[in-house]
PyMOL Python script that loads the backbone (N, CA, C, O; Angstrom):
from pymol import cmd

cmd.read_pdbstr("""\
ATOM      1  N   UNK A   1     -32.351 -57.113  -0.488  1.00  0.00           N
ATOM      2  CA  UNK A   1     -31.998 -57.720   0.775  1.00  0.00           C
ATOM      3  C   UNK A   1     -31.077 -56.740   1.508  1.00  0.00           C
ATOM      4  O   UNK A   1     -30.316 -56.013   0.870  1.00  0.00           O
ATOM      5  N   UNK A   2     -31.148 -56.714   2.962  1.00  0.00           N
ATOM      6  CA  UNK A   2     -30.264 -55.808   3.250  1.00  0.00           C
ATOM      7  C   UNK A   2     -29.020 -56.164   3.514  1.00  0.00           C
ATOM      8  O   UNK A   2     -28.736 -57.362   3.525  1.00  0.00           O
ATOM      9  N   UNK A   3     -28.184 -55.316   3.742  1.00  0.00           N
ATOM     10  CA  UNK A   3     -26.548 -55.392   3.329  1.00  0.00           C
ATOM     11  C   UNK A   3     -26.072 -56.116   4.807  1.00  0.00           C
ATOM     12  O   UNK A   3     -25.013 -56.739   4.885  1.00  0.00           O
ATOM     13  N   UNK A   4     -26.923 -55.963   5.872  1.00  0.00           N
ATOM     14  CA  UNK A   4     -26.399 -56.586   7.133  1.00  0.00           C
ATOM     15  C   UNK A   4     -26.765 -58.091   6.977  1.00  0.00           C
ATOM     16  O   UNK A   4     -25.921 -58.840   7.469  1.00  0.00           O
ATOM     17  N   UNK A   5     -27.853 -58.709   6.394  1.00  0.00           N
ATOM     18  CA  UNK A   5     -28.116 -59.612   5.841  1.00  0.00           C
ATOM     19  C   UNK A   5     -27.587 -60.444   5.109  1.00  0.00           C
ATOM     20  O   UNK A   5     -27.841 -61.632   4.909  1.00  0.00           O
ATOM     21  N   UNK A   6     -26.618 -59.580   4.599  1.00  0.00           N
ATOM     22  CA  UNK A   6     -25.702 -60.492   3.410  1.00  0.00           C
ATOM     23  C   UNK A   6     -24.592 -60.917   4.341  1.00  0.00           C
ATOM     24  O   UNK A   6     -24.209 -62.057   4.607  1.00  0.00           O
ATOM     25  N   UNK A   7     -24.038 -59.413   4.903  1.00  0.00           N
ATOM     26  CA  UNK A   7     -22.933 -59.993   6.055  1.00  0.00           C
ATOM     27  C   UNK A   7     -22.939 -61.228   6.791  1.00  0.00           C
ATOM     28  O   UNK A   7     -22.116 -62.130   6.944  1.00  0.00           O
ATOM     29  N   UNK A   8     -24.718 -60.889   7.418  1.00  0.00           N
ATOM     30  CA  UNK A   8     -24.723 -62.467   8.024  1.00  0.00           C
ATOM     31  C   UNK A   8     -24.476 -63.578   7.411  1.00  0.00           C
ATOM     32  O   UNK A   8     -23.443 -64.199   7.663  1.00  0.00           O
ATOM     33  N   UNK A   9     -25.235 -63.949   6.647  1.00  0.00           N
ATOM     34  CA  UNK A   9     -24.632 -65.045   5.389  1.00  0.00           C
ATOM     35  C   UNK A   9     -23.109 -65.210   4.620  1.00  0.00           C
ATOM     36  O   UNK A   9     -22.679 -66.138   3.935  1.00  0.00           O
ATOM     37  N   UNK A  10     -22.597 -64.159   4.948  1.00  0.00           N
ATOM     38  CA  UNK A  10     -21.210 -64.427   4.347  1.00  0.00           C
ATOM     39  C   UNK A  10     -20.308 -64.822   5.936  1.00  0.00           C
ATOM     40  O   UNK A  10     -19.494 -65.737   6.059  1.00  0.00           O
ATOM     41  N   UNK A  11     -20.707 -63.917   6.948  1.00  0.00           N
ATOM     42  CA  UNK A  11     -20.174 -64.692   8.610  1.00  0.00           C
ATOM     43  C   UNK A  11     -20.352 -66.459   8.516  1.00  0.00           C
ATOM     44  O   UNK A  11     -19.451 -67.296   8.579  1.00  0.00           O
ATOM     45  N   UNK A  12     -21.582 -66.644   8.375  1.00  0.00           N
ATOM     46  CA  UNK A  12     -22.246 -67.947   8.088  1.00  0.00           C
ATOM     47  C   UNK A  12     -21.063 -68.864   7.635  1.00  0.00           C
ATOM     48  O   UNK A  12     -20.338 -69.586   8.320  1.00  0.00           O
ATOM     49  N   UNK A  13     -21.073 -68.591   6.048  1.00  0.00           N
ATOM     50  CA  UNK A  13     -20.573 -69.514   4.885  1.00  0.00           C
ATOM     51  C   UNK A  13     -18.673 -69.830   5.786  1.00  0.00           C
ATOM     52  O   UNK A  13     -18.138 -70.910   6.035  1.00  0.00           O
ATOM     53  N   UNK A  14     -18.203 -68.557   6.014  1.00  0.00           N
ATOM     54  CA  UNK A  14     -16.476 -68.093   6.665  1.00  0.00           C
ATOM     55  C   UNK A  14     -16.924 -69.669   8.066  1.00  0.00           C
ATOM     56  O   UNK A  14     -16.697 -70.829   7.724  1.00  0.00           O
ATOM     57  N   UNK A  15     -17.341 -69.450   9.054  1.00  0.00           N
ATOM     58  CA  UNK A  15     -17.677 -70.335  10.322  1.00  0.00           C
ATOM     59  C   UNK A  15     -18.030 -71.307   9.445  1.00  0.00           C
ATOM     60  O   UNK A  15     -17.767 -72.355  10.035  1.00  0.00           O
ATOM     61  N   UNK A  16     -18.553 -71.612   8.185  1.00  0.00           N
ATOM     62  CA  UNK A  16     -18.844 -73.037   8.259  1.00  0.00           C
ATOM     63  C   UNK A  16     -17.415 -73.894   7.299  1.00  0.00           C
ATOM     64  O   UNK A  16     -17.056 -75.071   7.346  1.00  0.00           O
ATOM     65  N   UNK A  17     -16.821 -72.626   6.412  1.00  0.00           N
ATOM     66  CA  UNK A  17     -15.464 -73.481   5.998  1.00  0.00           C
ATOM     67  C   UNK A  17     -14.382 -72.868   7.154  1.00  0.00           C
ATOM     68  O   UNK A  17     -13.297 -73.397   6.912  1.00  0.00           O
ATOM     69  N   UNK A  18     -14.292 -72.198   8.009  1.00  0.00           N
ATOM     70  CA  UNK A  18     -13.845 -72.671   8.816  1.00  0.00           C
ATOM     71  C   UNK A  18     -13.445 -74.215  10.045  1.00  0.00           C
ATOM     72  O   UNK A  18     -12.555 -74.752  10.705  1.00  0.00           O
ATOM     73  N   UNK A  19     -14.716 -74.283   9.698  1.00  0.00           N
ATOM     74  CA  UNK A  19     -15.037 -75.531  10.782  1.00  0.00           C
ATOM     75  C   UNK A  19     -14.697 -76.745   9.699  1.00  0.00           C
ATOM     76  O   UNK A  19     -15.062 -77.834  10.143  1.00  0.00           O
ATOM     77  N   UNK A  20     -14.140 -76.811   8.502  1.00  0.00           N
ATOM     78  CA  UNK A  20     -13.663 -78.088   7.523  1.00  0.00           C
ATOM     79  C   UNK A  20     -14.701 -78.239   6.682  1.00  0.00           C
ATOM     80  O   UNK A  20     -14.549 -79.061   5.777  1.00  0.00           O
ATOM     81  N   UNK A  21     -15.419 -77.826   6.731  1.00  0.00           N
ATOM     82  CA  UNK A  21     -16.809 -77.721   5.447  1.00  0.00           C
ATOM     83  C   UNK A  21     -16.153 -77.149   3.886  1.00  0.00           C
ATOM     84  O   UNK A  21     -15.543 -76.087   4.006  1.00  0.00           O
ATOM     85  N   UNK A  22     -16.181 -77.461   3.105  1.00  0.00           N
ATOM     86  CA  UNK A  22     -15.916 -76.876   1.730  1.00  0.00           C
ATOM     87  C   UNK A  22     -16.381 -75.822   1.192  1.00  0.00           C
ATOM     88  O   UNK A  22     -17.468 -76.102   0.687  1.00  0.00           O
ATOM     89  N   UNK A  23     -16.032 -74.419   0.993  1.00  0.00           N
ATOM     90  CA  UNK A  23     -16.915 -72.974   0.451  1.00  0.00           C
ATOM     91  C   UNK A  23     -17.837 -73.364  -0.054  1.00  0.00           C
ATOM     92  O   UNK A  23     -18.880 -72.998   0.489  1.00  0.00           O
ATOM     93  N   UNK A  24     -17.988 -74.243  -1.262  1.00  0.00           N
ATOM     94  CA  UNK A  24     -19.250 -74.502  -2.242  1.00  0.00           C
ATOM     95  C   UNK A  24     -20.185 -74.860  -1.113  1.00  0.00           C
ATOM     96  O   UNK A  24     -21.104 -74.089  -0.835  1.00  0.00           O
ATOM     97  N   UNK A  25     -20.039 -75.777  -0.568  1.00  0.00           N
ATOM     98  CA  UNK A  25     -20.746 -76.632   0.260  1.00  0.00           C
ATOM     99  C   UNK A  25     -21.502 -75.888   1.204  1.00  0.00           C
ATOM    100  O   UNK A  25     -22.703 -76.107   1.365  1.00  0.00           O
ATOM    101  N   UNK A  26     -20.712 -74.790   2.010  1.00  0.00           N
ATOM    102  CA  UNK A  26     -21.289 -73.937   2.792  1.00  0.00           C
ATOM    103  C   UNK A  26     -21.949 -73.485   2.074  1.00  0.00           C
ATOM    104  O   UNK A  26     -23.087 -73.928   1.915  1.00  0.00           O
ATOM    105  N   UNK A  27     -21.504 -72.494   1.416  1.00  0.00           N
ATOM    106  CA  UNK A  27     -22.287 -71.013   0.334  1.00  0.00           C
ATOM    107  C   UNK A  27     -23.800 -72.064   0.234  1.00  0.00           C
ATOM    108  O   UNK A  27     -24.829 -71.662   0.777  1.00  0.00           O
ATOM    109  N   UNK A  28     -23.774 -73.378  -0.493  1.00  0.00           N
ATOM    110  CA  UNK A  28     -25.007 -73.943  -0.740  1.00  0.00           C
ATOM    111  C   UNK A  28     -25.925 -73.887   0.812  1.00  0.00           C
ATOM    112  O   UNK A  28     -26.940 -73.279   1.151  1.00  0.00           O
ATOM    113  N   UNK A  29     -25.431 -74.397   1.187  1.00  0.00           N
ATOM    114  CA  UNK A  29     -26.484 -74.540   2.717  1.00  0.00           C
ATOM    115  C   UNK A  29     -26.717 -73.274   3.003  1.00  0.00           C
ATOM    116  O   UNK A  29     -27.892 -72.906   3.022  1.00  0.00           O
ATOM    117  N   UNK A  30     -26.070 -72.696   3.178  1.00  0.00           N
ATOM    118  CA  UNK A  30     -26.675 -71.602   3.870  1.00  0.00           C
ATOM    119  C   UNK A  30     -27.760 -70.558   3.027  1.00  0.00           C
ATOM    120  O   UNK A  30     -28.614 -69.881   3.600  1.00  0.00           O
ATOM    121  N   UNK A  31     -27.504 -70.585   1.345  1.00  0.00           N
ATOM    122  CA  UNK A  31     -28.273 -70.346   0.890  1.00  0.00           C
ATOM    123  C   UNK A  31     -30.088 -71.046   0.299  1.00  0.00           C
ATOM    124  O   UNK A  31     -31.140 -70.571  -0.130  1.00  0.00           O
ATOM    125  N   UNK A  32     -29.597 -72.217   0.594  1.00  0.00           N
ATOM    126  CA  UNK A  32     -30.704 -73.648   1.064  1.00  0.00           C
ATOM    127  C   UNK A  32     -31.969 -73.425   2.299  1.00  0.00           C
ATOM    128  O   UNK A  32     -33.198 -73.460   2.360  1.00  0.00           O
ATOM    129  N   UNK A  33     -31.041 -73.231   3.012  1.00  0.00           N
ATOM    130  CA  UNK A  33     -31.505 -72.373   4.378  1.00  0.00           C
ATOM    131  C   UNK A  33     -32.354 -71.177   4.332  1.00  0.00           C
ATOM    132  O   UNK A  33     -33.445 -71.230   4.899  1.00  0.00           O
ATOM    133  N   UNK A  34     -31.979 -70.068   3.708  1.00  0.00           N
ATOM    134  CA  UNK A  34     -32.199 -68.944   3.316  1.00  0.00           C
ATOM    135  C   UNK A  34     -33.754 -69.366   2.460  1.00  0.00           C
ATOM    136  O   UNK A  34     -34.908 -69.266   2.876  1.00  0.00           O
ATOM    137  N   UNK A  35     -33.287 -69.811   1.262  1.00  0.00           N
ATOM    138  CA  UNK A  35     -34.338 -69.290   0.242  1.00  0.00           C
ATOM    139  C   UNK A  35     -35.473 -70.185   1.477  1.00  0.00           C
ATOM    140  O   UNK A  35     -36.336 -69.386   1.838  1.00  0.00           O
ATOM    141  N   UNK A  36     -35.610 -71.251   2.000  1.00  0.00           N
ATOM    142  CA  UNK A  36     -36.677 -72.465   2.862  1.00  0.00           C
ATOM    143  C   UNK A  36     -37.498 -70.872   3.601  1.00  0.00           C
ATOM    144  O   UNK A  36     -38.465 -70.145   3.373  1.00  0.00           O
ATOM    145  N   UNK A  37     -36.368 -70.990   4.567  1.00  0.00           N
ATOM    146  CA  UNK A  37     -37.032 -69.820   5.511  1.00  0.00           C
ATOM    147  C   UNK A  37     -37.855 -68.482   4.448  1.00  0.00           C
ATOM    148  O   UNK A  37     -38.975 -68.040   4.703  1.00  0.00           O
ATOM    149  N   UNK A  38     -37.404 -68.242   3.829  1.00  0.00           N
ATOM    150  CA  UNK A  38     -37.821 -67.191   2.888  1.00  0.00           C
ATOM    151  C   UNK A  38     -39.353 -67.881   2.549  1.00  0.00           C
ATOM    152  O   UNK A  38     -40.392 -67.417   3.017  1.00  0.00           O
ATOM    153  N   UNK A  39     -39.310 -68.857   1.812  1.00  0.00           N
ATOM    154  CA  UNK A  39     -40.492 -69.290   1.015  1.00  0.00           C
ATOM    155  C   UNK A  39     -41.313 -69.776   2.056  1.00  0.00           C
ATOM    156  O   UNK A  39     -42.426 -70.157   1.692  1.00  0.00           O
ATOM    157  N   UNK A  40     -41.047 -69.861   3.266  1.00  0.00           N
ATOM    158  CA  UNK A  40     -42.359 -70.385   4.453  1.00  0.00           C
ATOM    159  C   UNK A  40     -43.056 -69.517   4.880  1.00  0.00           C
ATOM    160  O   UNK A  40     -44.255 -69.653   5.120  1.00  0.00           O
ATOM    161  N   UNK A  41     -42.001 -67.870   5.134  1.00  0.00           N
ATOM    162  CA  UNK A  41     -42.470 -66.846   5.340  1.00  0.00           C
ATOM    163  C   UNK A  41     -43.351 -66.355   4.102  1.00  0.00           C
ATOM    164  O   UNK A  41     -44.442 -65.850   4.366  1.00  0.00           O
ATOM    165  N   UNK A  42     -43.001 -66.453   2.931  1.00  0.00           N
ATOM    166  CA  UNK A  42     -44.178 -66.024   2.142  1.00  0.00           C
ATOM    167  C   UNK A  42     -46.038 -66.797   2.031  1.00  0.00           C
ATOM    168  O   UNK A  42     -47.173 -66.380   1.800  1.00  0.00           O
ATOM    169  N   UNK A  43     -45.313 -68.205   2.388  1.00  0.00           N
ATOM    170  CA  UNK A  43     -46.408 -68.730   2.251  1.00  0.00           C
ATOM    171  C   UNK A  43     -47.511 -68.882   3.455  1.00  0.00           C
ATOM    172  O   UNK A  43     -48.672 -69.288   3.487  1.00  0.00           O
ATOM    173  N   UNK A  44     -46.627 -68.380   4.396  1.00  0.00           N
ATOM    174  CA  UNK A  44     -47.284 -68.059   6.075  1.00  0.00           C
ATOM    175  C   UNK A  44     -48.298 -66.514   5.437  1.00  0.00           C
ATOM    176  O   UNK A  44     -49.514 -66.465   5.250  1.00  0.00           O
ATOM    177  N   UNK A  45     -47.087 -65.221   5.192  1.00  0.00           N
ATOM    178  CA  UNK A  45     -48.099 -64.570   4.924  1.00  0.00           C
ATOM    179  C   UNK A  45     -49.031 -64.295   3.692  1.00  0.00           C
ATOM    180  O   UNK A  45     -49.734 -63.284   3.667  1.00  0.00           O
ATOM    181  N   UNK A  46     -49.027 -65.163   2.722  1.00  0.00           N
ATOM    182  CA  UNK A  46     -50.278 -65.536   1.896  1.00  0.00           C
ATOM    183  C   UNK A  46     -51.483 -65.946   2.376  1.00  0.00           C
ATOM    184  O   UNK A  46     -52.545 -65.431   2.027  1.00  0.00           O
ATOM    185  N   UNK A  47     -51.348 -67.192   3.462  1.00  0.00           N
ATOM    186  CA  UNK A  47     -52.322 -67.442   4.113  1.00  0.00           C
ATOM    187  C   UNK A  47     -53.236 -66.252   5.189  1.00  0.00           C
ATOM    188  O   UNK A  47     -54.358 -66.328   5.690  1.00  0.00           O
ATOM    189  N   UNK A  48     -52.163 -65.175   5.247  1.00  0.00           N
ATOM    190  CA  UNK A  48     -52.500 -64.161   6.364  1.00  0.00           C
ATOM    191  C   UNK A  48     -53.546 -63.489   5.714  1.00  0.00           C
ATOM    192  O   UNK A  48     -54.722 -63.530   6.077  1.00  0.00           O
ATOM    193  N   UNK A  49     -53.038 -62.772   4.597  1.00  0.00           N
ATOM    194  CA  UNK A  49     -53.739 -62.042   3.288  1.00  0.00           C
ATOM    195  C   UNK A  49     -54.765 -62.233   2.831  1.00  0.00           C
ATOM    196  O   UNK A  49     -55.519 -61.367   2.389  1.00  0.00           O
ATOM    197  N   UNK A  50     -54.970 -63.482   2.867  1.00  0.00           N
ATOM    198  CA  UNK A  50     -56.049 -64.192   2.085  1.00  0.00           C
ATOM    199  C   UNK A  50     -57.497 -64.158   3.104  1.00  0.00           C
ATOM    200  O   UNK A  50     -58.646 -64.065   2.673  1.00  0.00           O
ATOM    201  N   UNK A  51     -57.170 -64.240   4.275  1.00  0.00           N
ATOM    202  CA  UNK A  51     -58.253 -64.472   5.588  1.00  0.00           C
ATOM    203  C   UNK A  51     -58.317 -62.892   5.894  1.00  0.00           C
ATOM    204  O   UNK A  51     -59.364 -62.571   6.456  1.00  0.00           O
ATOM    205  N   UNK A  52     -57.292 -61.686   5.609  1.00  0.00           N
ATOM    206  CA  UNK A  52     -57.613 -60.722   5.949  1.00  0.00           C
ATOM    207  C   UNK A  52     -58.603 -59.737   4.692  1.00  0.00           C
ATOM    208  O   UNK A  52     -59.399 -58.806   4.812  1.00  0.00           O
ATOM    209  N   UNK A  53     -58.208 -60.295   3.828  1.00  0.00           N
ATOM    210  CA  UNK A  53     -58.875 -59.777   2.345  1.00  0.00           C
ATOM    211  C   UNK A  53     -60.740 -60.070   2.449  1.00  0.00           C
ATOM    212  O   UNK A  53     -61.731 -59.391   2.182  1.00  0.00           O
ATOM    213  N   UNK A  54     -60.550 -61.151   2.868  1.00  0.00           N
ATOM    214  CA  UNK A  54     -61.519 -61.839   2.849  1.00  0.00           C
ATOM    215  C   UNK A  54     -63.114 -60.690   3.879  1.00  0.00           C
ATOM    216  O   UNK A  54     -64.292 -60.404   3.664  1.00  0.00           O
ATOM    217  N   UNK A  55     -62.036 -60.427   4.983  1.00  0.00           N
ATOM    218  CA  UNK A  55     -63.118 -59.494   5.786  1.00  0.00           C
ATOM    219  C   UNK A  55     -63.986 -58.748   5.447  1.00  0.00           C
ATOM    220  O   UNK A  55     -65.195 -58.859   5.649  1.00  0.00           O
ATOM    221  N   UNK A  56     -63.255 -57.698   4.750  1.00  0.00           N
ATOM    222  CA  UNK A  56     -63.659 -55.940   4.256  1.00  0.00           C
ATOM    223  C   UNK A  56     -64.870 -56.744   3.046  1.00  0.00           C
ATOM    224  O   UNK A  56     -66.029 -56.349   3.167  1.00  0.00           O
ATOM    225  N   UNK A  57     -64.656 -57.598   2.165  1.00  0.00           N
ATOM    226  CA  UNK A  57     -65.830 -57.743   1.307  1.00  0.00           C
ATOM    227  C   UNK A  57     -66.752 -58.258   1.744  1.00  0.00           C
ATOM    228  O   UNK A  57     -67.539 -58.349   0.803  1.00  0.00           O
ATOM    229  N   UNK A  58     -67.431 -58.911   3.093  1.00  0.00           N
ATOM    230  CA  UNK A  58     -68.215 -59.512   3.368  1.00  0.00           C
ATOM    231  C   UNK A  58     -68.584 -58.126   4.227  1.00  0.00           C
ATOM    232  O   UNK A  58     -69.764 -57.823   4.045  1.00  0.00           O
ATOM    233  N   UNK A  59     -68.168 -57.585   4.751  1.00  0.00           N
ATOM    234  CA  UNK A  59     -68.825 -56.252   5.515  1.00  0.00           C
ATOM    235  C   UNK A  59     -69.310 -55.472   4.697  1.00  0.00           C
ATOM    236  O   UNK A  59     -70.460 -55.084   4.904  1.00  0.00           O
ATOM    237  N   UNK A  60     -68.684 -55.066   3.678  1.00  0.00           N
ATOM    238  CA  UNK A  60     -69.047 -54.021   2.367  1.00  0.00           C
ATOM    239  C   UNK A  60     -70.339 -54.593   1.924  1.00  0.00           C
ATOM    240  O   UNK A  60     -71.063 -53.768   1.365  1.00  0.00           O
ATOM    241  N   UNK A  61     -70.923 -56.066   2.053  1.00  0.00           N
ATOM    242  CA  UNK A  61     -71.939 -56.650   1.168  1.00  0.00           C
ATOM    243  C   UNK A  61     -72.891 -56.271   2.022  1.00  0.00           C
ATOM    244  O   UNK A  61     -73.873 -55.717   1.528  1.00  0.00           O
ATOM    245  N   UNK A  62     -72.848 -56.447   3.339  1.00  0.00           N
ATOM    246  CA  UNK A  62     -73.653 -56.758   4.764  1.00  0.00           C
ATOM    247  C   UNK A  62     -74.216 -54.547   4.603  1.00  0.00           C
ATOM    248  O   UNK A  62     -75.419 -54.293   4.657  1.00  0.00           O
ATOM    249  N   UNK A  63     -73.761 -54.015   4.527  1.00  0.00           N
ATOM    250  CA  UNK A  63     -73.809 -52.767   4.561  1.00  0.00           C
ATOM    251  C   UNK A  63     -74.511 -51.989   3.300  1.00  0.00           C
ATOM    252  O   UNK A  63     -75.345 -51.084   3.316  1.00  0.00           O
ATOM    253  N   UNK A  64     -73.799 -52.743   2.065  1.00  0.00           N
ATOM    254  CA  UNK A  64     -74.721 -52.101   0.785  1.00  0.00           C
ATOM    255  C   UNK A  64     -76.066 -52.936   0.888  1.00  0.00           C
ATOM    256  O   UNK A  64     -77.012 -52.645   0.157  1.00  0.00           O
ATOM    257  N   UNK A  65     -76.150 -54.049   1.865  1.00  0.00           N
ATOM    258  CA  UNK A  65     -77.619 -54.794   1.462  1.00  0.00           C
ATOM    259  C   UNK A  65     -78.621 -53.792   2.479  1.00  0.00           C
ATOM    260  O   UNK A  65     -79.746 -53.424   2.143  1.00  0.00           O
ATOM    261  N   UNK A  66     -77.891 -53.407   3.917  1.00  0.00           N
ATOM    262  CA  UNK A  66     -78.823 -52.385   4.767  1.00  0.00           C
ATOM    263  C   UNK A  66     -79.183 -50.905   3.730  1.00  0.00           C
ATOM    264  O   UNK A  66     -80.325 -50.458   3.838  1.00  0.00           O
ATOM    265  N   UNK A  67     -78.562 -50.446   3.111  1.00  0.00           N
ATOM    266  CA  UNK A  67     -78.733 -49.400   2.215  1.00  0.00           C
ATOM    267  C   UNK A  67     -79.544 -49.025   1.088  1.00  0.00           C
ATOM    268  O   UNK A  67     -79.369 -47.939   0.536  1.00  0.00           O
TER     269      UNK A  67
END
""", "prot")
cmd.dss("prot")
cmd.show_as("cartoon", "prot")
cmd.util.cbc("prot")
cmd.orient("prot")
């Protein structure tokens, strides 16, 4: 992960026990937050992968059958 990344998340966690929130409490959410967004983005681009994978072998078939 990158190091500006972490900063953000540690800015995050500081503004949220700032604001009367409890460290644990923050640190959790914001890492709650984190991993969600993380795992939607993977599963967004799985779905990407899967429809792009999919192309090149149906052309490759279409081409060795003209051959």
């Amino acid at each position: 992960m990158a190091l500006w990344m972490l900063v953000a998340f540690g800015d995050a966690v500081l503004l949220l026990a700032g604001l009367g929130i409890p460290a644990l409490v923050a640190l959790f959410s914001v890492v709650a937050v984190t991993v969600a967004g993380v795992g939607a983005w993977l599963v967004a681009r799985r779905g990407a992968q899967v429809h792009e994978d999919a192309l090149p072998a149906r052309v490759a078939v279409r081409y060795r059958r003209r051959a």
